[in-house]
C-alpha positions in Angstrom: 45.0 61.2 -118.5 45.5 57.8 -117.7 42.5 55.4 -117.5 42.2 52.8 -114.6 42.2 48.5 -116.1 40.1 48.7 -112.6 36.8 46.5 -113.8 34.1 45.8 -111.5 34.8 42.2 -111.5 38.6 43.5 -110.5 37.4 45.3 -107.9 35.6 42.5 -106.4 38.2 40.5 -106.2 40.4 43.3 -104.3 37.4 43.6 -102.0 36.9 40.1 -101.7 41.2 39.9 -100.8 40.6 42.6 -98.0 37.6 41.1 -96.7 39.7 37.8 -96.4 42.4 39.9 -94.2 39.6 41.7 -92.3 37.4 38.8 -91.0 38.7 36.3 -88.5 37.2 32.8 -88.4 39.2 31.6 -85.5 36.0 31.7 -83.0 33.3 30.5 -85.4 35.9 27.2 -86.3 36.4 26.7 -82.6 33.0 26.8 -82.2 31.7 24.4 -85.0 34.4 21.8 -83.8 33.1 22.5 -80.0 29.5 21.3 -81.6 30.8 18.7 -83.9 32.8 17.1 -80.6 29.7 17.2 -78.4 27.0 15.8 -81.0 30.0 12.6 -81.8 29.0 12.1 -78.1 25.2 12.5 -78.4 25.2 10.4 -81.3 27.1 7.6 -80.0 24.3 5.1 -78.5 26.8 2.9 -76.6 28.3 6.2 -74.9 25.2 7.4 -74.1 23.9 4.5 -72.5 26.7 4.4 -69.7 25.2 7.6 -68.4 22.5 8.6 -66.4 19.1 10.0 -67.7 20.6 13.2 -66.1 23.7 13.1 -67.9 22.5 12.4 -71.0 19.7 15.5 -70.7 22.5 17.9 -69.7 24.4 16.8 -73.4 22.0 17.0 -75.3 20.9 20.4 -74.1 24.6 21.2 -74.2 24.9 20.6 -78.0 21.8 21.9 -78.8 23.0 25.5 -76.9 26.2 25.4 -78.6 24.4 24.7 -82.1 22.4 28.1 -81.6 25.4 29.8 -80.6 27.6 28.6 -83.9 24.7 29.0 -85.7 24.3 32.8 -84.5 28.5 33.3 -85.4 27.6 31.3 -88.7 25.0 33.9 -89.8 26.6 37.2 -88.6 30.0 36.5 -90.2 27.7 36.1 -93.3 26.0 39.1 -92.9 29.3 41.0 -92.6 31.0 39.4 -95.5 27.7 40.4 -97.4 27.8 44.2 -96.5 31.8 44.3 -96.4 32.3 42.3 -99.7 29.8 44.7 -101.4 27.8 42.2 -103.5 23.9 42.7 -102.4 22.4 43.3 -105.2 20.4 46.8 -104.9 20.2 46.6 -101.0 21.6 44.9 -97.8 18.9 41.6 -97.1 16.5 42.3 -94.8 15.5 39.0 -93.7 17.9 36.0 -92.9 16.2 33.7 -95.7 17.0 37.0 -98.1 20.7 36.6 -96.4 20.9 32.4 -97.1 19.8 33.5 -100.8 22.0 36.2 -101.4 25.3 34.4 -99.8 24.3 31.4 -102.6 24.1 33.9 -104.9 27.6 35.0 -104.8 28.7 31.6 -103.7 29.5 31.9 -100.2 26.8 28.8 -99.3 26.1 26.0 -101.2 22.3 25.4 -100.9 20.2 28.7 -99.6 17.6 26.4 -98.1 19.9 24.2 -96.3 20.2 27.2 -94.1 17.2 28.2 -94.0 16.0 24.6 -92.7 19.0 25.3 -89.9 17.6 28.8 -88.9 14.3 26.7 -88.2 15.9 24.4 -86.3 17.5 27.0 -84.3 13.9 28.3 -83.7 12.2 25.6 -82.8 15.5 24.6 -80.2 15.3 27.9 -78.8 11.4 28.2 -78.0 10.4 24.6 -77.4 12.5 22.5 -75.3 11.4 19.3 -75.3 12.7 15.4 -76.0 11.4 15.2 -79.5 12.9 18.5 -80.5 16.1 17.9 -78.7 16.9 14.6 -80.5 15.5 15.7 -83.7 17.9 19.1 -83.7 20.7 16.5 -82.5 20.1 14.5 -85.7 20.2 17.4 -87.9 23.1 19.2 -86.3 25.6 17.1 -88.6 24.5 18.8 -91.4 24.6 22.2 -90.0 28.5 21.5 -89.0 29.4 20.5 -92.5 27.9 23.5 -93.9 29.2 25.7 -90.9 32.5 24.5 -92.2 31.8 25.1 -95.6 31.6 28.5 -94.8 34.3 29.3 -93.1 36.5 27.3 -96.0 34.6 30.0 -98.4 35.5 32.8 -96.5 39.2 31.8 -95.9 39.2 30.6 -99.6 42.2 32.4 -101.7 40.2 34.4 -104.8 42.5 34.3 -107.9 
């Protein structure tokens, strides 16, 4: 009888290969460069100033409803490469601060706590709307797109 060279660290690499086949990233990119596009805007003082109080409201709630809408894409995609890849360690997270830890874990995020400081933010955008909040959550939604795309470049990256 012949014996499989199949080690679990082999496996999870085939896994990890399928899993790059099986989950598209087309939608989440376009939807972390529709935020990164609208928050340049926000951001940029002298184009904010040629518009009215009006306009700028209306941006600055746009940006802050496409952040929870990336943000929502961000964190399912890495739910599914969680349960699909196969690596929780005795059971699928039950929380999304046990997901943030879990995708550090196995090195799909760089810094657990960075998204767990976004899924605040995405909170406290969707409950409270107010002036404060909405330029704070602008601020902060820089970081969130660079880790957004650090996901993504994770997922799509080639295991060897």
């Amino acid at each position: 009888m012949r014996r499989s060279n199949l080690t679990s660290a082999n496996l999870f690499s085939l896994r990890r290969a399928f899993l790059q086949m099986a989950i598209q990233t087309d939608n989440l990119r376009h939807s972390i460069e529709n935020v990164a596009n609208l928050a340049a805007v926000v951001t940029d003082d002298a184009r904010m100033a040629q518009l009215t109080e009006i306009e700028r409201t209306g941006l600055r709630a746009g940006v802050i409803k496409n952040f929870e809408i990336t943000y929502e894409l961000s964190w399912k995609m890495m739910q599914r490469w969680v349960r699909e890849a196969g690596v929780a360690d005795d059971r699928l997270p039950q929380t999304r601060h046990d997901l943030f830890r879990q995708a550090a874990r196995n090195g799909l995020v760089a810094d657990a706590e960075r998204w767990i400081e976004h899924h605040r933010h995405r909170n406290s955008s969707a409950h409270e709307y107010d002036e404060a909040i909405a330029n704070f959550v602008a601020a902060a939604i820089q970081r969130f797109v660079d880790d957004a795309r650090d996901l993504v470049a994770r997922i799509e990256r080639p295991t060897h």
